[in-house]
C-alpha positions, 0 to 999 in steps of 0.5 A: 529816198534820201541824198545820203542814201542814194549817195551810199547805195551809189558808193556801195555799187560802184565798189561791187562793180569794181570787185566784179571788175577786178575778179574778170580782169584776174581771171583772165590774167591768171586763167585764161587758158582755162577759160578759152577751152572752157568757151571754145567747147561751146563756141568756135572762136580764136584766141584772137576774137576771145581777147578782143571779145573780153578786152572790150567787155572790160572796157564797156563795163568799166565806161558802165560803172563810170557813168552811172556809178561813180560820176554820180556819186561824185555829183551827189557829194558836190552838190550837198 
């Protein structure tokens, strides 16, 4: 495996993982409603605890995509 395709398959993950990302945090913005009774049908959870649960999943998942998507991209563009 070559820089440049390590370099585009890293490009190309990242950008994925940003849709994921945004497709989440607008789901949430604009359904959340619908998806608290969607979960508290499966699992005895407040409004509260719900929030937190996903504001912390978005958050970990943003640290994730940082970290092994885009710094190293960055790293590889630097490098070569």
């Amino acid at each position: 495996m070559t820089v440049d395709i390590l370099r585009g398959v890293l490009g190309w993950c990242a950008v994925i993982n940003m849709g994921v990302l945004l497709w989440w945090f607008l789901v949430l913005v604009f359904a959340h409603d619908w998806v608290y009774r969607m979960h508290s049908k499966w699992f005895k959870i407040s409004v509260e605890t719900f929030d937190t649960i996903h504001y912390a999943g978005i958050a970990f998942f943003k640290i994730v995509i940082f970290v092994f998507n885009i710094i190293p991209y960055f790293a590889l563009r630097i490098v070569e």
